[in-house]
LUMFI-97583 format. One record per atom (N, C-alpha, C, O): chain; atom name; x, y, z. Coordinates in nm, 2 decimals, always signed. Atoms other than C-alpha are relative to their C-alpha. Example, Ala and Ser with C-alpha at 12.3 -4.5 7.8 and 13.67 -1.06 7.14 Angstrom:
% LUMFI-97583
ATOM c  a     xx     yy     zz
ATOM A  N  +0.09  -0.12  +0.00
ATOM A CA  +1.23  -0.45  +0.78
ATOM A  C  +0.09  +0.12  +0.00
ATOM A  O  +0.19  +0.12  +0.07
ATOM A  N  -0.09  -0.11  +0.00
ATOM A CA  +1.37  -0.11  +0.71
ATOM A  C  -0.08  +0.11  +0.08
ATOM A  O  -0.03  +0.22  +0.09
***
This chain:
% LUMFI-97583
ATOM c  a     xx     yy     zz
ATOM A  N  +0.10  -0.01  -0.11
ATOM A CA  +4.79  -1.60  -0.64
ATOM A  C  -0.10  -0.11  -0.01
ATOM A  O  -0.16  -0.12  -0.11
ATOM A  N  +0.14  +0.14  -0.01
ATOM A CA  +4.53  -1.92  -0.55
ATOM A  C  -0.13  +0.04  +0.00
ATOM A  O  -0.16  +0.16  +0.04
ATOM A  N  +0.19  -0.05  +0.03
ATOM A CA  +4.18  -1.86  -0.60
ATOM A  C  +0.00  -0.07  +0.08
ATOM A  O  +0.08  -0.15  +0.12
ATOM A  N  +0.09  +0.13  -0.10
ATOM A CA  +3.92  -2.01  -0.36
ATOM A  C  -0.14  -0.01  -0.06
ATOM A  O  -0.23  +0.07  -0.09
ATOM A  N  +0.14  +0.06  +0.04
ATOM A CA  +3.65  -2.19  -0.47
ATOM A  C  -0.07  -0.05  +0.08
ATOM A  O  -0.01  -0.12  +0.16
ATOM A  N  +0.10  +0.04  -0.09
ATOM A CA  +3.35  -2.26  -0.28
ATOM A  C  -0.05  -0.12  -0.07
ATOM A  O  -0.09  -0.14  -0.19
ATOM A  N  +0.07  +0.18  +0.04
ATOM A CA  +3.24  -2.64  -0.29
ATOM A  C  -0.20  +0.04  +0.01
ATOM A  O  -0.25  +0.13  +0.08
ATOM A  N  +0.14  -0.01  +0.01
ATOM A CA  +2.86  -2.68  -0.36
ATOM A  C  -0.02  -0.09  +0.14
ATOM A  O  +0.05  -0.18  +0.16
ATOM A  N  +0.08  +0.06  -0.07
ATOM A CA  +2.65  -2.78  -0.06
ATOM A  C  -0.03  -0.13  -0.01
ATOM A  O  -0.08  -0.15  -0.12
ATOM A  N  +0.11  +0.12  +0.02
ATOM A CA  +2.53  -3.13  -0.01
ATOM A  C  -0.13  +0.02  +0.10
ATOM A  O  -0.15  +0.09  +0.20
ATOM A  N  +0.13  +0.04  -0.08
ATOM A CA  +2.19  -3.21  +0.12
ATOM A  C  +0.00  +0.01  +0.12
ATOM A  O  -0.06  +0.10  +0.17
ATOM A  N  -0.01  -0.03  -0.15
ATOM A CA  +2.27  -3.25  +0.46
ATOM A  C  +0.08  +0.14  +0.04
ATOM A  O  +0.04  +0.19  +0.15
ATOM A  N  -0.02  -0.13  -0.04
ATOM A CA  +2.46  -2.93  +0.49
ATOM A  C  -0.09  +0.07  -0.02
ATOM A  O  -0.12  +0.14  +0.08
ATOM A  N  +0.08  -0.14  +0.02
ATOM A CA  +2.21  -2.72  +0.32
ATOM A  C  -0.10  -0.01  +0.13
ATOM A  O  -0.12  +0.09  +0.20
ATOM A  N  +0.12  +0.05  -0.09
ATOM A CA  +1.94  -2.89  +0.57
ATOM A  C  +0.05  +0.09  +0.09
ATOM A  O  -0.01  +0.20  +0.12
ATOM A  N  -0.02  -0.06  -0.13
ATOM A CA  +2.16  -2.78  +0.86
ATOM A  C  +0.03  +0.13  +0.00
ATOM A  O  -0.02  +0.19  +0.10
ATOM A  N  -0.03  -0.18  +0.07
ATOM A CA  +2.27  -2.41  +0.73
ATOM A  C  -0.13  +0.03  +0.09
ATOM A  O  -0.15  +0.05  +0.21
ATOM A  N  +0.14  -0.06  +0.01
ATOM A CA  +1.90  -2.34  +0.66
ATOM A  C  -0.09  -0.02  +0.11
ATOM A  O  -0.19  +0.04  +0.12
ATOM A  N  +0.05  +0.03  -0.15
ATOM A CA  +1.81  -2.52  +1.02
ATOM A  C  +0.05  +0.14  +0.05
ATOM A  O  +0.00  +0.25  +0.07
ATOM A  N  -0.07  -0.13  -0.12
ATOM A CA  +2.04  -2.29  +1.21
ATOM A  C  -0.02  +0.10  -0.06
ATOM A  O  +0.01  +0.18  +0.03
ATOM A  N  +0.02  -0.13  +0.07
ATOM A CA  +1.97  -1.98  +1.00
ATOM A  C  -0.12  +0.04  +0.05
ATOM A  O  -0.14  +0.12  +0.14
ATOM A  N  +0.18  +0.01  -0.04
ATOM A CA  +1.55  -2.03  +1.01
ATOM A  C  +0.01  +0.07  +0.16
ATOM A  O  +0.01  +0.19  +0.19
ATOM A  N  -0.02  -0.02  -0.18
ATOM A CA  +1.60  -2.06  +1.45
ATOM A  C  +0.10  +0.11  +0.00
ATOM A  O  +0.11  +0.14  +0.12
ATOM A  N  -0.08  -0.06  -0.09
ATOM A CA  +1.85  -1.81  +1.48
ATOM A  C  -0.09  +0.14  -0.09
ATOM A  O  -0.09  +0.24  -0.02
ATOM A  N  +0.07  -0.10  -0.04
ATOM A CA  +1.63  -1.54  +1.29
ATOM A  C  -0.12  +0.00  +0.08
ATOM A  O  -0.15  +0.11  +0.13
ATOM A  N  +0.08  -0.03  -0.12
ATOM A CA  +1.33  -1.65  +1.52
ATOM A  C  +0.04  +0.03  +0.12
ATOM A  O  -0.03  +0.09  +0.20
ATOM A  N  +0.00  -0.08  -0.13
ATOM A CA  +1.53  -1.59  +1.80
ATOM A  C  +0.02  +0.11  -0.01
ATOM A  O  -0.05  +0.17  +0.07
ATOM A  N  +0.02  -0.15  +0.00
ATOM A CA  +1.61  -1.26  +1.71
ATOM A  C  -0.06  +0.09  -0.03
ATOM A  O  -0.03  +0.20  -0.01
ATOM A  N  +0.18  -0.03  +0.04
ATOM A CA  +1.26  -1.18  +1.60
ATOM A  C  -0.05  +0.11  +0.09
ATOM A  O  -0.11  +0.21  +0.05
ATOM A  N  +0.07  -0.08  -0.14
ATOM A CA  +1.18  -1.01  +1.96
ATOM A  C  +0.08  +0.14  -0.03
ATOM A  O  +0.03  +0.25  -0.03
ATOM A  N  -0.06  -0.11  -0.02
ATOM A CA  +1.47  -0.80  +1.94
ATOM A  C  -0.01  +0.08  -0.11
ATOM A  O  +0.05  +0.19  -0.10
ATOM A  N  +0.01  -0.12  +0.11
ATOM A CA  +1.38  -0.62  +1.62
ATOM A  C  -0.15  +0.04  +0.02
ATOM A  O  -0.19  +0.15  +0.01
ATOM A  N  +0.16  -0.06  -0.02
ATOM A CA  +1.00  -0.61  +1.68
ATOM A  C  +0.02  +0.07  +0.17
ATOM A  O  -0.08  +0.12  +0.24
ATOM A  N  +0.05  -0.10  -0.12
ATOM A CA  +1.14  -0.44  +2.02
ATOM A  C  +0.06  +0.16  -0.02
ATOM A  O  +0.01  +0.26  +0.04
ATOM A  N  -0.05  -0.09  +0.08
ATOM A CA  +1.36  -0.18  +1.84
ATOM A  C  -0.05  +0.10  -0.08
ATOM A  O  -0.04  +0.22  -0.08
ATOM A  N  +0.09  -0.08  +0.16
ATOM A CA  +1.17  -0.10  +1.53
ATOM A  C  -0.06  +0.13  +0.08
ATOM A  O  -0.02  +0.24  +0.05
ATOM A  N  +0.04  -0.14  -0.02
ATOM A CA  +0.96  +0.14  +1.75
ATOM A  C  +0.08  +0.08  +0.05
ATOM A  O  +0.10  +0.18  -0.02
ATOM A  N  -0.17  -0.10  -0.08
ATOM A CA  +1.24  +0.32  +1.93
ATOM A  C  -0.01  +0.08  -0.12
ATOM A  O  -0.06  +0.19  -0.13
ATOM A  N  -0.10  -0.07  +0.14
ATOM A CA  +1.37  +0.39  +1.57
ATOM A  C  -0.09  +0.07  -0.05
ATOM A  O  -0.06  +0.19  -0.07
ATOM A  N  +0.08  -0.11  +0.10
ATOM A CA  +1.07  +0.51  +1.37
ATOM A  C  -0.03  +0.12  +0.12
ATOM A  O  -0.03  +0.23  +0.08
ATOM A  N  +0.02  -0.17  -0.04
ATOM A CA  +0.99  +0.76  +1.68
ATOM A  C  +0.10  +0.05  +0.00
ATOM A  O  +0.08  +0.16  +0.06
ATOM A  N  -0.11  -0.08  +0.02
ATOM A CA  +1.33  +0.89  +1.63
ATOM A  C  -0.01  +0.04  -0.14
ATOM A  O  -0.03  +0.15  -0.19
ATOM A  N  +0.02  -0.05  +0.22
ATOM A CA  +1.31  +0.91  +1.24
ATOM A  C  -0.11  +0.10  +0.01
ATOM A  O  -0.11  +0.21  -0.05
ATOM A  N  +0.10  -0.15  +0.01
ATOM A CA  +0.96  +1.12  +1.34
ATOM A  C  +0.04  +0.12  +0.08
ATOM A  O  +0.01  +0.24  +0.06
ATOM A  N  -0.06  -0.12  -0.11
ATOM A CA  +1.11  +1.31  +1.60
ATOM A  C  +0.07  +0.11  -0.06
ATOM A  O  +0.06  +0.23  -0.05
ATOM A  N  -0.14  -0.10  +0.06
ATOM A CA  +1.41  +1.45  +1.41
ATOM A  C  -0.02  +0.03  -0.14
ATOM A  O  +0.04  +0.12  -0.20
ATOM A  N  +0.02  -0.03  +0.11
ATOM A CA  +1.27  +1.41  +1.09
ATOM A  C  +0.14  -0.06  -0.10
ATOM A  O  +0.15  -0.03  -0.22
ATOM A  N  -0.11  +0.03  +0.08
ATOM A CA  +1.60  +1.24  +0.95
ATOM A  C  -0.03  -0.18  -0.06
ATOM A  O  -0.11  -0.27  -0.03
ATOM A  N  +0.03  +0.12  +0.10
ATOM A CA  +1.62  +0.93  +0.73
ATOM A  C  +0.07  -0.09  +0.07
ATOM A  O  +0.02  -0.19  +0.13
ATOM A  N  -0.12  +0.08  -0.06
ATOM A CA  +1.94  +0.77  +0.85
ATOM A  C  +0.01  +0.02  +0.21
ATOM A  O  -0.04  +0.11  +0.28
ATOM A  N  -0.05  -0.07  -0.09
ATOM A CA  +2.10  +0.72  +1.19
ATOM A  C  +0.12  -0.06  +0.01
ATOM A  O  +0.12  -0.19  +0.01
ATOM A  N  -0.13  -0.03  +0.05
ATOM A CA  +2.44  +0.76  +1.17
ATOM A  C  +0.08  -0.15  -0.11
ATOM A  O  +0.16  -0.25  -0.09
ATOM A  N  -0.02  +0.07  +0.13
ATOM A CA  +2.48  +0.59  +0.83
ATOM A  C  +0.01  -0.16  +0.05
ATOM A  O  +0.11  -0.24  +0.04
ATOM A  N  +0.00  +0.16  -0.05
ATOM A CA  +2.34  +0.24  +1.00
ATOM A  C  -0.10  -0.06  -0.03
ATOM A  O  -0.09  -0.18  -0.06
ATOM A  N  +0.11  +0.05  -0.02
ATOM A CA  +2.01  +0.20  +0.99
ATOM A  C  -0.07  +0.16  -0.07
ATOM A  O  -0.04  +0.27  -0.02
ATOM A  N  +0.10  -0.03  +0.05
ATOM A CA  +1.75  +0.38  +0.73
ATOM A  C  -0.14  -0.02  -0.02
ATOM A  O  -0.19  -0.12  -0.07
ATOM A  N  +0.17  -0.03  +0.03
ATOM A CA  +1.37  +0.48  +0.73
ATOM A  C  -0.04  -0.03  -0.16
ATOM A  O  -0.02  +0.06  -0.24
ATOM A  N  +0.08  -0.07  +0.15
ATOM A CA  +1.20  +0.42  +0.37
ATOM A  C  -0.13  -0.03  +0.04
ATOM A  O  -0.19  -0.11  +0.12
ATOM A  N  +0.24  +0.05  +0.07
ATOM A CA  +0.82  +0.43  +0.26
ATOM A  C  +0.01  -0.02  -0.08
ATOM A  O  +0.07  +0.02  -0.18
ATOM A  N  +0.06  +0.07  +0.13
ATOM A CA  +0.68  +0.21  +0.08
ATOM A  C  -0.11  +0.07  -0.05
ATOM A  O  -0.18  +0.13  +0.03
ATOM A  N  +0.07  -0.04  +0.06
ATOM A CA  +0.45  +0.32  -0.16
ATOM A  C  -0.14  -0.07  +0.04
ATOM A  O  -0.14  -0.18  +0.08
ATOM A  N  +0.07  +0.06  -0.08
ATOM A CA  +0.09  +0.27  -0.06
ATOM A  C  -0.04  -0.09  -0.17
ATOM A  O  +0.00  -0.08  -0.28
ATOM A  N  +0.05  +0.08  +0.09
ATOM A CA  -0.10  +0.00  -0.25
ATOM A  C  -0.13  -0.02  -0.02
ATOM A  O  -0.21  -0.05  +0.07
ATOM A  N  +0.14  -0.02  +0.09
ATOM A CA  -0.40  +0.01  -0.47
ATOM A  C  -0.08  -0.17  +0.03
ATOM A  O  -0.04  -0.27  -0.04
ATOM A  N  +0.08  +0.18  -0.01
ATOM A CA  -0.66  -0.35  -0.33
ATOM A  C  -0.16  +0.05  -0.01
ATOM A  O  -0.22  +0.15  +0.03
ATOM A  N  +0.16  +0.00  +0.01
ATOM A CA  -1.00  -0.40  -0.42
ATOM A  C  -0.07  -0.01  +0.13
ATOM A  O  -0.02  -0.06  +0.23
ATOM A  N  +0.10  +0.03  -0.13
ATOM A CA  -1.25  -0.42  -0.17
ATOM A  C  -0.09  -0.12  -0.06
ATOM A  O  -0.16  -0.11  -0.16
ATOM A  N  +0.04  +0.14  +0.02
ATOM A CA  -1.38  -0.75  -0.19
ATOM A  C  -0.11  -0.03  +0.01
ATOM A  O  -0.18  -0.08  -0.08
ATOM A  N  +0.18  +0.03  +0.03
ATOM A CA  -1.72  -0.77  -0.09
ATOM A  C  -0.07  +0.09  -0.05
ATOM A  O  -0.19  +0.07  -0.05
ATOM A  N  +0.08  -0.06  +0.05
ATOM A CA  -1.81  -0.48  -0.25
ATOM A  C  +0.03  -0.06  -0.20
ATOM A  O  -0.05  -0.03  -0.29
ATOM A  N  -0.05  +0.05  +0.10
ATOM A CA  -1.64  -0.64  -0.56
ATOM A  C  -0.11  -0.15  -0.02
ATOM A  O  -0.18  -0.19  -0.12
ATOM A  N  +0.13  +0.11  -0.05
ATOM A CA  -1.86  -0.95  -0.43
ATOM A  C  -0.11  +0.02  -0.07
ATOM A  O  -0.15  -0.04  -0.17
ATOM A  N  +0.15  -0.03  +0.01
ATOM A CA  -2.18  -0.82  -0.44
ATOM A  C  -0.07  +0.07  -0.13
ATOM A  O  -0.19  +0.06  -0.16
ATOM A  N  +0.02  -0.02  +0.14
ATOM A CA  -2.15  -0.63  -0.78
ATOM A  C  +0.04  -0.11  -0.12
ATOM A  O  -0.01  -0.11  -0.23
ATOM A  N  +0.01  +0.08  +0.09
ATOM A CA  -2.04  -0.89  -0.95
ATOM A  C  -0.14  -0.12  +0.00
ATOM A  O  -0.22  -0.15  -0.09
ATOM A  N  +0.12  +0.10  -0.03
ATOM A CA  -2.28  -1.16  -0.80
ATOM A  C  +0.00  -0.10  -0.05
ATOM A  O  +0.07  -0.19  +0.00
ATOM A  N  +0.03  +0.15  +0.07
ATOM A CA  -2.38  -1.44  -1.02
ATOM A  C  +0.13  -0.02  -0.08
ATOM A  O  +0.17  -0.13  -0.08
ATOM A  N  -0.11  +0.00  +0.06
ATOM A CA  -2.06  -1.34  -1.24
ATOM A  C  +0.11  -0.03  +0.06
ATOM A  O  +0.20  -0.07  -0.01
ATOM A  N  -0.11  -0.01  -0.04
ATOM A CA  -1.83  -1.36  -1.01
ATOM A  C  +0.10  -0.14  -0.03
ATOM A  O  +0.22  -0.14  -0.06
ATOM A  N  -0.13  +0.13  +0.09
ATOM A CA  -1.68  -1.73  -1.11
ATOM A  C  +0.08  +0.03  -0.12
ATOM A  O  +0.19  -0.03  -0.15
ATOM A  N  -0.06  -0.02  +0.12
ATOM A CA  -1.61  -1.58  -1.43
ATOM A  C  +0.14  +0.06  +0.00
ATOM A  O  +0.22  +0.04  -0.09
ATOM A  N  -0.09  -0.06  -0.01
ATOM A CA  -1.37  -1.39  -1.29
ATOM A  C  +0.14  -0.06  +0.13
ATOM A  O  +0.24  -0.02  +0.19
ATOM A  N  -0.13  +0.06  -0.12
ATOM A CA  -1.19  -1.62  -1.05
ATOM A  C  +0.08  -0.07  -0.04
ATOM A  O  +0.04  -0.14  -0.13
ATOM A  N  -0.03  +0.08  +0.09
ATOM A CA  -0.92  -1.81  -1.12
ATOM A  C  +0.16  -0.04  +0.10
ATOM A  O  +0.24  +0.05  +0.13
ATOM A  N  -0.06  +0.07  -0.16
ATOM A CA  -0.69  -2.02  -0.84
ATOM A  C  +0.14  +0.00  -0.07
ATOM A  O  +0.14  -0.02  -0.19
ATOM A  N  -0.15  -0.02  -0.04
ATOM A CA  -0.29  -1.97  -0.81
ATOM A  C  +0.04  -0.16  -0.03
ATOM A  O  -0.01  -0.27  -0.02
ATOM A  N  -0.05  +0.19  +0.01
ATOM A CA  -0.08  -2.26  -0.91
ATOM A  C  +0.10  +0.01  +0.15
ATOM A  O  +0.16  +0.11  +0.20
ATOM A  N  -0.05  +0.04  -0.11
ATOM A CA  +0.06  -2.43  -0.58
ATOM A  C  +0.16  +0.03  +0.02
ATOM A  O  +0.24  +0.01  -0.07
ATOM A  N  -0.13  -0.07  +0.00
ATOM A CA  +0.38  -2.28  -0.44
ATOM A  C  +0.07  -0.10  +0.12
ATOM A  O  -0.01  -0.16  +0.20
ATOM A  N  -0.04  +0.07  -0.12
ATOM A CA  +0.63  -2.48  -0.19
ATOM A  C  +0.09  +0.10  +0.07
ATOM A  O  +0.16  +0.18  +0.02
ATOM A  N  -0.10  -0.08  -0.13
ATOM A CA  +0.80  -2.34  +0.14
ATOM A  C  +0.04  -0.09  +0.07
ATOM A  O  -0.02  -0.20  +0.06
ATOM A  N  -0.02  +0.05  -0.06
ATOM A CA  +0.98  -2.47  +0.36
ATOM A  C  +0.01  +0.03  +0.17
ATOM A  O  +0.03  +0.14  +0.20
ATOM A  N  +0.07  +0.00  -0.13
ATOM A CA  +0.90  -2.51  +0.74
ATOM A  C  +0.08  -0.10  +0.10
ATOM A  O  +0.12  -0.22  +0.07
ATOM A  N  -0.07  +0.11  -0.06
ATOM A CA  +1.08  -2.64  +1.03
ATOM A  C  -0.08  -0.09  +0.06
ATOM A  O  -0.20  -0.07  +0.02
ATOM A  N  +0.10  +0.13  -0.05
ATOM A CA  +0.91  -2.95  +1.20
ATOM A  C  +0.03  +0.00  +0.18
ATOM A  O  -0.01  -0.09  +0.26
ATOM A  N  -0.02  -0.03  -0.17
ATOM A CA  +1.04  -2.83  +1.59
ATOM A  C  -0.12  +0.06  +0.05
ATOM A  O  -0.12  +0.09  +0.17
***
């Protein structure tokens, strides 16, 4: 039986992939931000998680954030002591 091996990407494919990929979830952007509510008032309506083993409801767990200017204002003069800047991350972005 032949195996298939997938060839690595060059440069200009990956470009164009990750071109048409990027653009084709913006265009479909609308239609899930017009959906999404439909769906969760059906998940509250009926109370069910699933609908018909396609599409699932979860919750995320809520999350624990400081409040900032009250974190501010008690620290005060200290507060440099306690800051301390992110190392620089890269993304990529279309230029259209």
């Amino acid at each position: 039986m032949p195996t298939v091996t997938k060839s690595k990407l060059t440069v200009a494919e990956a470009a164009t992939q990750w071109e048409r990929a990027k653009l084709e979830i913006e265009r479909q952007k609308p239609l899930l931000e017009e959906a999404a509510p439909v769906l969760l008032a059906h998940f509250e309506k009926t109370g069910r998680s699933t609908y018909k083993d396609r599409i699932a409801v979860t919750t995320n767990p809520p999350k624990l954030l400081l409040d900032q200017p009250k974190v501010r204002e008690f620290l005060g003069a200290r507060l440099p002591e306690f800051q301390k800047r992110t190392e620089p991350s890269k993304s990529l972005s279309l230029l259209k």
